[in-house]
PQR file of N, CA, C, O and H, with PARSE charges and radii, in Angstrom:
ATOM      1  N   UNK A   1       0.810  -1.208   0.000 -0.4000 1.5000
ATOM      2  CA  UNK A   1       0.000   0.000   0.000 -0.0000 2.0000
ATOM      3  C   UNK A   1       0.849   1.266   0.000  0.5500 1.7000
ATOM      4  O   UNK A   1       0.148   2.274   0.090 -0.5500 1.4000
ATOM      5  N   UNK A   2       1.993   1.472  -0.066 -0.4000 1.5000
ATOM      6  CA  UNK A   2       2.977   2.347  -0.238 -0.0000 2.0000
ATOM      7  C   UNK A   2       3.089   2.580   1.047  0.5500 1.7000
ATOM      8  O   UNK A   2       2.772   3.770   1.033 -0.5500 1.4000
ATOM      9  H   UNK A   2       2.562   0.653  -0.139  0.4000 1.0000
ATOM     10  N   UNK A   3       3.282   2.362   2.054 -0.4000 1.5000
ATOM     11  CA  UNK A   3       3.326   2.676   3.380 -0.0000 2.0000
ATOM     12  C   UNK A   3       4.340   1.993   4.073  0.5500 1.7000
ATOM     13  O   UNK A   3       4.266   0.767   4.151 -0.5500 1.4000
ATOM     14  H   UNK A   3       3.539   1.395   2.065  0.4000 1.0000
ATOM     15  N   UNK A   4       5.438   2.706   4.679 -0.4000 1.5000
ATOM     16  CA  UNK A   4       6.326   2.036   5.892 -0.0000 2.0000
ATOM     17  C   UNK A   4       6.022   1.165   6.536  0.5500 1.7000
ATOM     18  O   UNK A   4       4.805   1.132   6.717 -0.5500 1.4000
ATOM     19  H   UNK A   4       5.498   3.702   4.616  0.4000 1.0000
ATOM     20  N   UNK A   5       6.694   0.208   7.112 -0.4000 1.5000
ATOM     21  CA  UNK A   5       6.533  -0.338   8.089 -0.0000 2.0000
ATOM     22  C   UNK A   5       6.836  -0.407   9.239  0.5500 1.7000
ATOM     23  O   UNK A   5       7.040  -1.621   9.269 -0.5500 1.4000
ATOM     24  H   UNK A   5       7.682   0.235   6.965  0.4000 1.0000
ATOM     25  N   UNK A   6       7.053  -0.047  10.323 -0.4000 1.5000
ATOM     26  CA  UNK A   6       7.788  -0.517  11.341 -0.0000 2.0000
ATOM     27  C   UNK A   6       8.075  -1.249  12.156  0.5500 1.7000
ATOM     28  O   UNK A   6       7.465  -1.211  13.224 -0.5500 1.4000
ATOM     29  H   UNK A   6       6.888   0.939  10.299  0.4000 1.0000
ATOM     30  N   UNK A   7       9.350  -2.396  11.892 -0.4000 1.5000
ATOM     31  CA  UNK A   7       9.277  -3.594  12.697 -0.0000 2.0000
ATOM     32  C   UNK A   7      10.052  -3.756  14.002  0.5500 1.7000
ATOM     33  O   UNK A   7      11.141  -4.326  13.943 -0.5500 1.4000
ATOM     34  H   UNK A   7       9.846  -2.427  11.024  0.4000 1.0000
ATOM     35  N   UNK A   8       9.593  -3.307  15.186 -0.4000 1.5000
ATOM     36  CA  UNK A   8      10.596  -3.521  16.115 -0.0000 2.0000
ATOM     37  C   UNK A   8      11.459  -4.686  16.521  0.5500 1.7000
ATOM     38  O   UNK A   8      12.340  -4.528  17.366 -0.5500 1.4000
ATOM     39  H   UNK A   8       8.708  -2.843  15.234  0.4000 1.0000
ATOM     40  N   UNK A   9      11.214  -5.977  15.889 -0.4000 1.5000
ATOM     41  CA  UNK A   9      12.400  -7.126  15.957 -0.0000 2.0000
ATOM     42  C   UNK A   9      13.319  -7.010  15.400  0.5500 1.7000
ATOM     43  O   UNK A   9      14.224  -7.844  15.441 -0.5500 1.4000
ATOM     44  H   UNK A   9      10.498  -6.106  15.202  0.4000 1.0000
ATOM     45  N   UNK A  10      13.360  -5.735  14.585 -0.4000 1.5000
ATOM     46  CA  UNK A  10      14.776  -5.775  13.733 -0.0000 2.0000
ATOM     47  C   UNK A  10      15.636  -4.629  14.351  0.5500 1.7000
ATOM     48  O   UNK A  10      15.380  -3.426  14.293 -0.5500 1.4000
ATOM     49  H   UNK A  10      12.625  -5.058  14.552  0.4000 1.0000
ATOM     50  N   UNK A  11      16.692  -5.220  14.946 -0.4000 1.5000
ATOM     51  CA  UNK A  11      17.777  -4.515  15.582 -0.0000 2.0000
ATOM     52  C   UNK A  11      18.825  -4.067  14.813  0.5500 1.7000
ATOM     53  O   UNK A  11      19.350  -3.082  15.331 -0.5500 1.4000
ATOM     54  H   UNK A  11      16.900  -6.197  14.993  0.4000 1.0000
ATOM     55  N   UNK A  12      19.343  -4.412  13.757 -0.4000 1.5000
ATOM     56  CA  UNK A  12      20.097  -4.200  12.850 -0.0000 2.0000
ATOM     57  C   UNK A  12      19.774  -4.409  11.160  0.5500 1.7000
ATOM     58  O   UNK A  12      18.787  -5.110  10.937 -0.5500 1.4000
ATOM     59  H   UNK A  12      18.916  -5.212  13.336  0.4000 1.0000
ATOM     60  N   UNK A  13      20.372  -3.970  10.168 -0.4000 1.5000
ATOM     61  CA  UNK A  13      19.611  -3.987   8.844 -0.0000 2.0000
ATOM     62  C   UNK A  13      20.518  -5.229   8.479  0.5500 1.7000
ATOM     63  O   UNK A  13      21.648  -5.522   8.870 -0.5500 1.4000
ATOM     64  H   UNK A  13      21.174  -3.401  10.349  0.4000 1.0000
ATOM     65  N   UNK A  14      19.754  -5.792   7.702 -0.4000 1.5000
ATOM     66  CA  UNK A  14      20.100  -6.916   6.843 -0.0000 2.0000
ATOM     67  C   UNK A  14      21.339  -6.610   5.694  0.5500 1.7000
ATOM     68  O   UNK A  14      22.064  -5.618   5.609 -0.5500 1.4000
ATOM     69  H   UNK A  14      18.836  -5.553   7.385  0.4000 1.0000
ATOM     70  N   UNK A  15      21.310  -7.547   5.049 -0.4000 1.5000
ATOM     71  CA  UNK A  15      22.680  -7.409   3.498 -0.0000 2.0000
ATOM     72  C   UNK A  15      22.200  -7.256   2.877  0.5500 1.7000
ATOM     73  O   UNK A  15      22.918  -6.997   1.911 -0.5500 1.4000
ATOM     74  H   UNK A  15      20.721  -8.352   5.118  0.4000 1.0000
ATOM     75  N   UNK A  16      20.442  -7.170   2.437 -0.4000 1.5000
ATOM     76  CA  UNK A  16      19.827  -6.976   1.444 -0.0000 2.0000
ATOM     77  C   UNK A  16      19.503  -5.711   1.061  0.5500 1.7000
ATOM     78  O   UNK A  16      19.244  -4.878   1.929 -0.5500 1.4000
ATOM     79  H   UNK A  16      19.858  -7.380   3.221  0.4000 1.0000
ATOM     80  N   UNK A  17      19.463  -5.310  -0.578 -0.4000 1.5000
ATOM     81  CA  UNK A  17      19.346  -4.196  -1.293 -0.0000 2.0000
ATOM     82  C   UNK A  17      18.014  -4.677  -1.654  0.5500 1.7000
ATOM     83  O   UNK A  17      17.818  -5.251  -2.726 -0.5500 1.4000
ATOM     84  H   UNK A  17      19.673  -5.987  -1.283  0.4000 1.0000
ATOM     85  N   UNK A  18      16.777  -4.390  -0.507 -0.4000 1.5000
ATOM     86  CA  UNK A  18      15.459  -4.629  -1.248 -0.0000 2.0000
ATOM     87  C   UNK A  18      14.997  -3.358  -1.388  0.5500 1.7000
ATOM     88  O   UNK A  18      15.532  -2.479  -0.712 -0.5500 1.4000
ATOM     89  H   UNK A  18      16.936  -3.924   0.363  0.4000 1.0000
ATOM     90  N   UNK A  19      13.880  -3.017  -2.323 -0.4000 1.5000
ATOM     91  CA  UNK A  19      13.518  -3.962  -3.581 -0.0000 2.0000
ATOM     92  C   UNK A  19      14.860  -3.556  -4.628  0.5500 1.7000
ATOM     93  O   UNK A  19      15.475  -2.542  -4.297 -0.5500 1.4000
ATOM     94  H   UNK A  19      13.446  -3.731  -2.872  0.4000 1.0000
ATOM     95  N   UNK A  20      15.157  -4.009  -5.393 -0.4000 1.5000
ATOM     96  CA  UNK A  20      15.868  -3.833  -6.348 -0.0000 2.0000
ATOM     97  C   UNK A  20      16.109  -2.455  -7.046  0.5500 1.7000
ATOM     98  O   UNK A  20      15.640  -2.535  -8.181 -0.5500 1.4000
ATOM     99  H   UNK A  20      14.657  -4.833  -5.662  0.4000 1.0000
ATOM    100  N   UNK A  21      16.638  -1.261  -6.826 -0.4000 1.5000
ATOM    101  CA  UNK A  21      16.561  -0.348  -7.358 -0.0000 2.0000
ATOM    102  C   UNK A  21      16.326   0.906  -6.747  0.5500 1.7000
ATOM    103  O   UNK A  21      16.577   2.075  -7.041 -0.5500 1.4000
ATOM    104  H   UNK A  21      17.019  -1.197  -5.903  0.4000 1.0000
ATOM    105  N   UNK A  22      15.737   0.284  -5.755 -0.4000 1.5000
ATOM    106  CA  UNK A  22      14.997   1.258  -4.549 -0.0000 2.0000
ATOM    107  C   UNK A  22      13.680   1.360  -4.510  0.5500 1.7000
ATOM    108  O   UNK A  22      13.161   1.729  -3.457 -0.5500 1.4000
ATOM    109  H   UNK A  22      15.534  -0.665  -5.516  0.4000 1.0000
ATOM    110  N   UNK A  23      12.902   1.064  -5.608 -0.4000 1.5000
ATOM    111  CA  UNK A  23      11.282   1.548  -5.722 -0.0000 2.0000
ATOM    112  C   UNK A  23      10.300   0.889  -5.538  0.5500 1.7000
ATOM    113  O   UNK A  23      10.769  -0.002  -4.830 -0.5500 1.4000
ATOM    114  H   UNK A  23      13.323   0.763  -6.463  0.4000 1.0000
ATOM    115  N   UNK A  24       9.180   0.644  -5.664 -0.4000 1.5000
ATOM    116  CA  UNK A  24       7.980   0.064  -5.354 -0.0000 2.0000
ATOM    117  C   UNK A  24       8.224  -1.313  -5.581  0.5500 1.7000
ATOM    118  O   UNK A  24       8.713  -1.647  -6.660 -0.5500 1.4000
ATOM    119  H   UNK A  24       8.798   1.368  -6.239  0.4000 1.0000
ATOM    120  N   UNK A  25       8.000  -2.010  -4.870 -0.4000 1.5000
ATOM    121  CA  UNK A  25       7.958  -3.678  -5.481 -0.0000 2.0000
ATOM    122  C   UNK A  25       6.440  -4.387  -4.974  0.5500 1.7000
ATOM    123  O   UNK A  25       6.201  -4.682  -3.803 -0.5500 1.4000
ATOM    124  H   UNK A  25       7.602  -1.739  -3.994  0.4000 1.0000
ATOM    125  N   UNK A  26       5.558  -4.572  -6.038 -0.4000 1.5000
ATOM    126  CA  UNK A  26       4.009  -5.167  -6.219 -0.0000 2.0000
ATOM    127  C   UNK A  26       4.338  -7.081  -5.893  0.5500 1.7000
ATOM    128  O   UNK A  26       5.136  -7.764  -6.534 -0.5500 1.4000
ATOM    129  H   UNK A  26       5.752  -4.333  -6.990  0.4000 1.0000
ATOM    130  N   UNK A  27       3.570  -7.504  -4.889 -0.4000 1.5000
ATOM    131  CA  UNK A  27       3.613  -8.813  -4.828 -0.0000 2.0000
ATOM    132  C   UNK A  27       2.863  -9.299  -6.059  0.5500 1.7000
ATOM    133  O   UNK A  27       1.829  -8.641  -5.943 -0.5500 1.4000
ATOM    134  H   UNK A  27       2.921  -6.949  -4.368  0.4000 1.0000
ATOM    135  N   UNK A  28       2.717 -10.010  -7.139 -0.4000 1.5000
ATOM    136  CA  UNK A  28       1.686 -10.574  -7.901 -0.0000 2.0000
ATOM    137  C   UNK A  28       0.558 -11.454  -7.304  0.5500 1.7000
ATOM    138  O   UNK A  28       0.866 -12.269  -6.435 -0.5500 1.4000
ATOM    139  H   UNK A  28       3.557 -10.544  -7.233  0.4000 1.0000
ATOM    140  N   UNK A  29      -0.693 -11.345  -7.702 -0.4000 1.5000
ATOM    141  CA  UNK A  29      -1.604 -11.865  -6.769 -0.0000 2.0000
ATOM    142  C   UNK A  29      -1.664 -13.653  -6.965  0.5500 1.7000
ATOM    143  O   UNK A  29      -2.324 -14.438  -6.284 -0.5500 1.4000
ATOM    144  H   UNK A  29      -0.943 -10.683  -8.408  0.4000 1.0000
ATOM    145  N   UNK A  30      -0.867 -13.924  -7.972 -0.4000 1.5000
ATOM    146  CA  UNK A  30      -0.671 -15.648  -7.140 -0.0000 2.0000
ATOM    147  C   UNK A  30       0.577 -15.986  -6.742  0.5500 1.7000
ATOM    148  O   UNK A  30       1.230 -16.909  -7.227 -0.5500 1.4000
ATOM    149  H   UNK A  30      -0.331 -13.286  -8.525  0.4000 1.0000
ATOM    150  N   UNK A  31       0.937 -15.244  -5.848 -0.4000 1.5000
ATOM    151  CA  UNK A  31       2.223 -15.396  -5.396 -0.0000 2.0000
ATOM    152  C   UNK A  31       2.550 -14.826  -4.033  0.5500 1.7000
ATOM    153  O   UNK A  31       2.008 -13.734  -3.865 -0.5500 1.4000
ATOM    154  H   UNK A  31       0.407 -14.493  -5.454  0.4000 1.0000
ATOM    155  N   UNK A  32       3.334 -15.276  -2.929 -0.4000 1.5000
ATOM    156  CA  UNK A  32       3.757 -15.133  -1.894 -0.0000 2.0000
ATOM    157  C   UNK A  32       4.697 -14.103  -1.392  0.5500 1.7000
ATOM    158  O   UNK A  32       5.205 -13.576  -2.382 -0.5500 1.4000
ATOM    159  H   UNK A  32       3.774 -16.164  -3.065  0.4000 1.0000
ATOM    160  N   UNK A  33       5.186 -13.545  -0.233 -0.4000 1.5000
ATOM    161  CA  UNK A  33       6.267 -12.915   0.205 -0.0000 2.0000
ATOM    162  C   UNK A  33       6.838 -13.714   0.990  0.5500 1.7000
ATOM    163  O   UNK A  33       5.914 -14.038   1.737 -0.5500 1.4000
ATOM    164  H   UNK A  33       4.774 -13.973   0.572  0.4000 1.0000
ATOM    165  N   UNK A  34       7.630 -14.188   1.288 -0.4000 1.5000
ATOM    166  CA  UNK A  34       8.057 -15.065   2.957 -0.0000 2.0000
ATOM    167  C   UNK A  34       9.152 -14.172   3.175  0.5500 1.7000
ATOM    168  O   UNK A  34       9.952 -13.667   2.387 -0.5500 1.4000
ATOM    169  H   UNK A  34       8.381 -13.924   0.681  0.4000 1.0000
ATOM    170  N   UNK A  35       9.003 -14.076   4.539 -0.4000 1.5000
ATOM    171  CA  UNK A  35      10.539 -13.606   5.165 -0.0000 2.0000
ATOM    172  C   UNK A  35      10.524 -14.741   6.168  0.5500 1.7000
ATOM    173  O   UNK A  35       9.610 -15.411   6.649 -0.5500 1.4000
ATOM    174  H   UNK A  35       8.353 -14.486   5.179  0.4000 1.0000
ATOM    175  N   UNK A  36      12.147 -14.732   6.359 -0.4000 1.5000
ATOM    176  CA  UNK A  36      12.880 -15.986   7.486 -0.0000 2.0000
ATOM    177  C   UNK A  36      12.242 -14.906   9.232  0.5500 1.7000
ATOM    178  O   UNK A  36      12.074 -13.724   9.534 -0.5500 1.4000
ATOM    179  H   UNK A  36      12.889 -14.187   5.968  0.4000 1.0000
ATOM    180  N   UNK A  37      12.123 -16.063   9.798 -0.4000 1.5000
ATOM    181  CA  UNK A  37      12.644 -15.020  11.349 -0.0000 2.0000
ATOM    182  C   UNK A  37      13.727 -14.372  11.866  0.5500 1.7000
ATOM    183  O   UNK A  37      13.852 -13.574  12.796 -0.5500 1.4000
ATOM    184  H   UNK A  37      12.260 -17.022   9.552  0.4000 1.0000
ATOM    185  N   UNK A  38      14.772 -15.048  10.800 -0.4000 1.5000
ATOM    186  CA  UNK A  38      16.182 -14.290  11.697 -0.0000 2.0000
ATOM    187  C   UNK A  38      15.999 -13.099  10.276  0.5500 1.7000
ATOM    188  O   UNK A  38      16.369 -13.481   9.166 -0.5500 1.4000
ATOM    189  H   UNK A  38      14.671 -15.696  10.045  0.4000 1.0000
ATOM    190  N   UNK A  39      15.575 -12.077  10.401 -0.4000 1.5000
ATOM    191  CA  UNK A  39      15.509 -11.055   9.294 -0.0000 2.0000
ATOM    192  C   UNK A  39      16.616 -10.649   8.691  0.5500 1.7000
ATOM    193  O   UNK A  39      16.745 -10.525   7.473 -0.5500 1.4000
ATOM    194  H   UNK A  39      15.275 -11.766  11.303  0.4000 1.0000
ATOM    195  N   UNK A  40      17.778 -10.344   9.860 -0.4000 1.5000
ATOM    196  CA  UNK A  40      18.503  -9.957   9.072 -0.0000 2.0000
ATOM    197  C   UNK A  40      19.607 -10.744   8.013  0.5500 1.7000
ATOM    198  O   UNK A  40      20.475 -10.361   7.228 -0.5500 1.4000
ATOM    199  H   UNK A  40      17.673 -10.445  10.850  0.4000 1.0000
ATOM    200  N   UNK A  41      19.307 -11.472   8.256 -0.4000 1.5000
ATOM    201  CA  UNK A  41      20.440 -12.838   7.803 -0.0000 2.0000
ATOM    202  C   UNK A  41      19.163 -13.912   7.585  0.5500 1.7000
ATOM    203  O   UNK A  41      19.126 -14.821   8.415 -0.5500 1.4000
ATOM    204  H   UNK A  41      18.602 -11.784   8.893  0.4000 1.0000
ATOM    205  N   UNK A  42      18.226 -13.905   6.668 -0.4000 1.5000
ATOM    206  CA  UNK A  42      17.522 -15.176   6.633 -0.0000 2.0000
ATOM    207  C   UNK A  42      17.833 -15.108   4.729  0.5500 1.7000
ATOM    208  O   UNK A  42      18.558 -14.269   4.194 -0.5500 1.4000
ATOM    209  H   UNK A  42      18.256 -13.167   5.994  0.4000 1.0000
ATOM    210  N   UNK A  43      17.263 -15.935   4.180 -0.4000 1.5000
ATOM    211  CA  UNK A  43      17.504 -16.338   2.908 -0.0000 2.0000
ATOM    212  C   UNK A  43      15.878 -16.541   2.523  0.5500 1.7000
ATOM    213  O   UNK A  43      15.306 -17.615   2.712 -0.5500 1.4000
ATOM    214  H   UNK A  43      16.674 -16.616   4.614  0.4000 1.0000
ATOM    215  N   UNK A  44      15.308 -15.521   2.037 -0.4000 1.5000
ATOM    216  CA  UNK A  44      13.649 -15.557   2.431 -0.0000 2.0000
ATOM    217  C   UNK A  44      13.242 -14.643   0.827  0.5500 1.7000
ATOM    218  O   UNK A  44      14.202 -14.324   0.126 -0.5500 1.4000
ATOM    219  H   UNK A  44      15.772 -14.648   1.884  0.4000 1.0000
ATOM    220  N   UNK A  45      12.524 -14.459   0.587 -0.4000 1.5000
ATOM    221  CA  UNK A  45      11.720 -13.802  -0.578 -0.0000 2.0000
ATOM    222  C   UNK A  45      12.991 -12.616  -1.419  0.5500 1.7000
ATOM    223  O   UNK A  45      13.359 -12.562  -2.593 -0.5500 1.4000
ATOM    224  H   UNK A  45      11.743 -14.718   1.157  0.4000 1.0000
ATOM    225  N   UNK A  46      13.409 -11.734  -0.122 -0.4000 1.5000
ATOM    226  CA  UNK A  46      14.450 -10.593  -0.401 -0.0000 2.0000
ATOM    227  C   UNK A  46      15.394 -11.411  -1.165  0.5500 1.7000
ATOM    228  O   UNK A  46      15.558 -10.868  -2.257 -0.5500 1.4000
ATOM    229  H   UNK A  46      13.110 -11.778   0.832  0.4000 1.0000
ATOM    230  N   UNK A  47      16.014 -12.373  -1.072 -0.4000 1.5000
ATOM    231  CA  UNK A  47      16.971 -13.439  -1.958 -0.0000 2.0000
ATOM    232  C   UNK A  47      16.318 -14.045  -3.029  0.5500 1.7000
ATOM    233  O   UNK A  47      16.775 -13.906  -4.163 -0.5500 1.4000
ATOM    234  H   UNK A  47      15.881 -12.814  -0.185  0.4000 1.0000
ATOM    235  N   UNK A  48      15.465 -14.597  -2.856 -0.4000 1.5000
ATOM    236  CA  UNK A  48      15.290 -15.797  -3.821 -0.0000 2.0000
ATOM    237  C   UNK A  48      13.625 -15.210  -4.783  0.5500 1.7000
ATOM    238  O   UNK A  48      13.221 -15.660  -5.855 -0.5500 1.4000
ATOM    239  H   UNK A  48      15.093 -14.709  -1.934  0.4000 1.0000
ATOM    240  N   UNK A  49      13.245 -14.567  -4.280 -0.4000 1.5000
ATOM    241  CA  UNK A  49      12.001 -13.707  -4.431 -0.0000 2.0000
ATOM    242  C   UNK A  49      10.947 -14.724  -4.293  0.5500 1.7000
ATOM    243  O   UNK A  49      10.967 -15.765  -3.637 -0.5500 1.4000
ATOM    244  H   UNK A  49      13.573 -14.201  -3.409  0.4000 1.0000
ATOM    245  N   UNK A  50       9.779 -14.092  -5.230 -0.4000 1.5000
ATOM    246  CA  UNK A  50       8.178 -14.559  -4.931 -0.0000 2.0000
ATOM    247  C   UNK A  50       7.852 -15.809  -4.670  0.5500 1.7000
ATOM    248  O   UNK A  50       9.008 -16.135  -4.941 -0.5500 1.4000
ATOM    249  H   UNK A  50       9.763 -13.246  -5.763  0.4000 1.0000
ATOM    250  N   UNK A  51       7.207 -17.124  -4.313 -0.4000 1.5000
ATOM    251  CA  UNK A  51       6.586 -18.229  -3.644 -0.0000 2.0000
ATOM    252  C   UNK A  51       5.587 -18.417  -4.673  0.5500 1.7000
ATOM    253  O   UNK A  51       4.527 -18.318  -4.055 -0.5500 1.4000
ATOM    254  H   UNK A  51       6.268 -16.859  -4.093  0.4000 1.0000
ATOM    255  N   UNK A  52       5.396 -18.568  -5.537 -0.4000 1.5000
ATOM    256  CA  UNK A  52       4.406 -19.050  -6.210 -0.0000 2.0000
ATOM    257  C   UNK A  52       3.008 -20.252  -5.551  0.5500 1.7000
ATOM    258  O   UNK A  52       3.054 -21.459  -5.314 -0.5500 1.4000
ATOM    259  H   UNK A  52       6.258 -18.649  -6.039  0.4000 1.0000
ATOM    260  N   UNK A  53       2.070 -19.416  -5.451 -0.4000 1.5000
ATOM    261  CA  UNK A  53       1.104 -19.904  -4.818 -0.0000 2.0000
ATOM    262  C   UNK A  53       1.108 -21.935  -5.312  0.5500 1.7000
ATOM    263  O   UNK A  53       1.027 -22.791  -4.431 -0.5500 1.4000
ATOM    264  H   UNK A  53       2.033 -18.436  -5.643  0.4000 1.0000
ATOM    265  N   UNK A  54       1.183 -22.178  -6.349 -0.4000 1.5000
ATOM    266  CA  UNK A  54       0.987 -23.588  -6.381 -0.0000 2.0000
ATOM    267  C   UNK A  54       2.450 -24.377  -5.865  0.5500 1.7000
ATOM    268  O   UNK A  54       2.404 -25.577  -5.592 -0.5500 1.4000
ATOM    269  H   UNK A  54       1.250 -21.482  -7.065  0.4000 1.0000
ATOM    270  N   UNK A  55       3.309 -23.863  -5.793 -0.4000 1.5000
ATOM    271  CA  UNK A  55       4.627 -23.981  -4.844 -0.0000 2.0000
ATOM    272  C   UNK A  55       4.355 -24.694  -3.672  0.5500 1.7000
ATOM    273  O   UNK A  55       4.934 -25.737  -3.367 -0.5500 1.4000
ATOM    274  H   UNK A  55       3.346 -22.888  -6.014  0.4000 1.0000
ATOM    275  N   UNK A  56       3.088 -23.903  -2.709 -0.4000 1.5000
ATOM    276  CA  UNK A  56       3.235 -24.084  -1.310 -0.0000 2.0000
ATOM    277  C   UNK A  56       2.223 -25.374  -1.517  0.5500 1.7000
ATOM    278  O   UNK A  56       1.224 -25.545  -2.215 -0.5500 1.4000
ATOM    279  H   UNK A  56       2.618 -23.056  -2.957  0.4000 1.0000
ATOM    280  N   UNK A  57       3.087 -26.359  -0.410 -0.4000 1.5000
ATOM    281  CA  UNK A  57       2.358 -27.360   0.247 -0.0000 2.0000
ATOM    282  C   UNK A  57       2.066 -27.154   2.238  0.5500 1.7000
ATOM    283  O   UNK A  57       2.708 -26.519   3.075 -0.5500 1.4000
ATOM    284  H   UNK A  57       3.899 -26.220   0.157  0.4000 1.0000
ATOM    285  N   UNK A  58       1.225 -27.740   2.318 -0.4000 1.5000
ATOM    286  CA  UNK A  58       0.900 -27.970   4.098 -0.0000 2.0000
ATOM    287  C   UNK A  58      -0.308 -26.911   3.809  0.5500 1.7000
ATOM    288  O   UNK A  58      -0.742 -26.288   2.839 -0.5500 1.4000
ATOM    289  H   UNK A  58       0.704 -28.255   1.639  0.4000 1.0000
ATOM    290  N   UNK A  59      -0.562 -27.036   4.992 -0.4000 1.5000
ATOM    291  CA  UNK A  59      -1.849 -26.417   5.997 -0.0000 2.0000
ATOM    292  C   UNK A  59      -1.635 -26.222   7.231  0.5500 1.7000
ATOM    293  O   UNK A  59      -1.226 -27.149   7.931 -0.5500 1.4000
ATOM    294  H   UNK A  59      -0.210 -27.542   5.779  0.4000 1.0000
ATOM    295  N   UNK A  60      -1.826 -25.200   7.651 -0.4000 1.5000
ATOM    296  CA  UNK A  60      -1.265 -24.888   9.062 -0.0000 2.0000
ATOM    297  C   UNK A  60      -3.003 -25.311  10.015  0.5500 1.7000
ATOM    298  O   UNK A  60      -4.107 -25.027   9.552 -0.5500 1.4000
ATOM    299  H   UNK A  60      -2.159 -24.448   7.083  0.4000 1.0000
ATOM    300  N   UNK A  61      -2.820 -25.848  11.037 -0.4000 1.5000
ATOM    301  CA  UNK A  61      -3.771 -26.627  12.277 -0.0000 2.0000
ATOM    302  C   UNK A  61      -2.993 -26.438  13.601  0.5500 1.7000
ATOM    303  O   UNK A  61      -2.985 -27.314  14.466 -0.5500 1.4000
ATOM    304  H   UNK A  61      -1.923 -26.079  11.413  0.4000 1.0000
ATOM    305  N   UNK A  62      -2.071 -24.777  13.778 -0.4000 1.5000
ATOM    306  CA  UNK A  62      -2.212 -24.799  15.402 -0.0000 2.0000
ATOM    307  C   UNK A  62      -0.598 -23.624  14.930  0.5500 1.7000
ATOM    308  O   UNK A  62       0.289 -23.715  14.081 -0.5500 1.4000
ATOM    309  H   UNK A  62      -2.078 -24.066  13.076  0.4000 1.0000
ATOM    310  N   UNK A  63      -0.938 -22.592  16.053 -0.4000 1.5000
ATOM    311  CA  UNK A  63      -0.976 -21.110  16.287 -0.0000 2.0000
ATOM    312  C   UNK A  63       0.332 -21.810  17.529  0.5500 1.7000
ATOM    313  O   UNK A  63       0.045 -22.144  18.679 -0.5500 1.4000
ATOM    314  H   UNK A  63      -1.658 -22.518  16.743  0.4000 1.0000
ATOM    315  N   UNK A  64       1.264 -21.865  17.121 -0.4000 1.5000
ATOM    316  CA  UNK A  64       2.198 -22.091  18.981 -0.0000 2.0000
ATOM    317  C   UNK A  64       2.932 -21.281  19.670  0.5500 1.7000
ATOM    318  O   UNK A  64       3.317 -21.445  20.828 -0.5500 1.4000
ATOM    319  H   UNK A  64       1.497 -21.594  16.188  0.4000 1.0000
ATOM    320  N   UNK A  65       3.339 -19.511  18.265 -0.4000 1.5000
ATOM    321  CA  UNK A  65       3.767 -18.963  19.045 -0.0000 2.0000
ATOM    322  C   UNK A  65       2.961 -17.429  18.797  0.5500 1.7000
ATOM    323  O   UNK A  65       2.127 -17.320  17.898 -0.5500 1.4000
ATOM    324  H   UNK A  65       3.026 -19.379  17.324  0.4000 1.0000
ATOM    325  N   UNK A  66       3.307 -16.309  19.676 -0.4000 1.5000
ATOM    326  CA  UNK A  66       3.559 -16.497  21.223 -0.0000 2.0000
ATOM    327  C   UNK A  66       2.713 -17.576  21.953  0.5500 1.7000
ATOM    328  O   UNK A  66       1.591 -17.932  21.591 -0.5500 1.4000
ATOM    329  H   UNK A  66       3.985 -16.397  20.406  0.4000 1.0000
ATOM    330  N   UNK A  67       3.311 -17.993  22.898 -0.4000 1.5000
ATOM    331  CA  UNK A  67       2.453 -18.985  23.560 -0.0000 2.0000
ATOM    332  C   UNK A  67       1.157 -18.377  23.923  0.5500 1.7000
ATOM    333  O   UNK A  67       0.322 -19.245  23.665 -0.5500 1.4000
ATOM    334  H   UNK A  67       4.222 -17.704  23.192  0.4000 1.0000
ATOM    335  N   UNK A  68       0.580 -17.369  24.374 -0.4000 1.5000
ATOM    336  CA  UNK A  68      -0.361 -16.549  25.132 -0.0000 2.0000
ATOM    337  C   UNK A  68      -1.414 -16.758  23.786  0.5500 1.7000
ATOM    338  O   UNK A  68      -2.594 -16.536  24.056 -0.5500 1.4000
ATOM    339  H   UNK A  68       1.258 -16.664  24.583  0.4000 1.0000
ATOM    340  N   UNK A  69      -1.177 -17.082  22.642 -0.4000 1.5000
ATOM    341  CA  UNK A  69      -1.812 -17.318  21.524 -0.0000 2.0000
ATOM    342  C   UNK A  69      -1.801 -18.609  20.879  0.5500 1.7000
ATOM    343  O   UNK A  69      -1.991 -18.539  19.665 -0.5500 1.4000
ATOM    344  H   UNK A  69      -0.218 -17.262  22.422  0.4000 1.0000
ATOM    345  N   UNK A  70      -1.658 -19.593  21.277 -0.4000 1.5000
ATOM    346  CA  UNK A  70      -1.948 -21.235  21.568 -0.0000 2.0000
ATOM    347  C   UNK A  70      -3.219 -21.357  21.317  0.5500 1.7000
ATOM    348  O   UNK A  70      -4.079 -20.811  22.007 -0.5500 1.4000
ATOM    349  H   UNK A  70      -1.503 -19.650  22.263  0.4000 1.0000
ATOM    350  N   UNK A  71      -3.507 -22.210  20.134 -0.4000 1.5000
ATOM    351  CA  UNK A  71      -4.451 -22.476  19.675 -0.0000 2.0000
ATOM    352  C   UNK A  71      -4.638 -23.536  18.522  0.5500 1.7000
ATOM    353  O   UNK A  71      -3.735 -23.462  17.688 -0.5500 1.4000
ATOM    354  H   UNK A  71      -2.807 -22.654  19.574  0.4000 1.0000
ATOM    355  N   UNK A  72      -5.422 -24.337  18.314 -0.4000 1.5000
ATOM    356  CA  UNK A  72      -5.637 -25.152  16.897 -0.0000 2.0000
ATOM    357  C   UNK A  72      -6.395 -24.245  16.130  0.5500 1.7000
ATOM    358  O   UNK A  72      -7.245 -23.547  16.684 -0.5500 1.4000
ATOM    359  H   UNK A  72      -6.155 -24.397  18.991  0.4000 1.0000
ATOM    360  N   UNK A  73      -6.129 -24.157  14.586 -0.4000 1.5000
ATOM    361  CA  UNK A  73      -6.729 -23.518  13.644 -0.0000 2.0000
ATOM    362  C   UNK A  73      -8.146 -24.501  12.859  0.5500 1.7000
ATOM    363  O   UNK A  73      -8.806 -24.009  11.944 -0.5500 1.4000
ATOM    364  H   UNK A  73      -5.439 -24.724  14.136  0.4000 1.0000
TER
END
């Protein structure tokens, strides 16, 4: 939506030059973003780019973290 984000888990910036160029980067609508958890050092969408929706396998059936949010889906 053209809008910042602000993520407070990220303590330091990553190695990545995202998006490419500096400018807007549009997800395509059958396709994914993933980022790793370790952000700054993960090997996640910023590397390898988009997830192509017929790509993904599984189904997620249970919420474990934060724990305070424990739940089956």
């Amino acid at each position: 939506n053209g809008k910042a984000v602000h993520d407070p888990l990220i303590k330091y910036p990553g190695h990545y030059d995202f998006p490419v160029g500096g400018g807007v980067f549009k997800v395509p609508a059958n396709g994914v973003f993933v980022m790793g958890d370790n952000r700054p050092d993960s090997l996640d969408s910023r590397y390898f780019g988009i997830v192509p929706f017929k790509d993904i396998v599984g189904e997620v059936f249970l919420v474990f973290w934060p724990p305070a949010d424990f739940h089956f889906v």
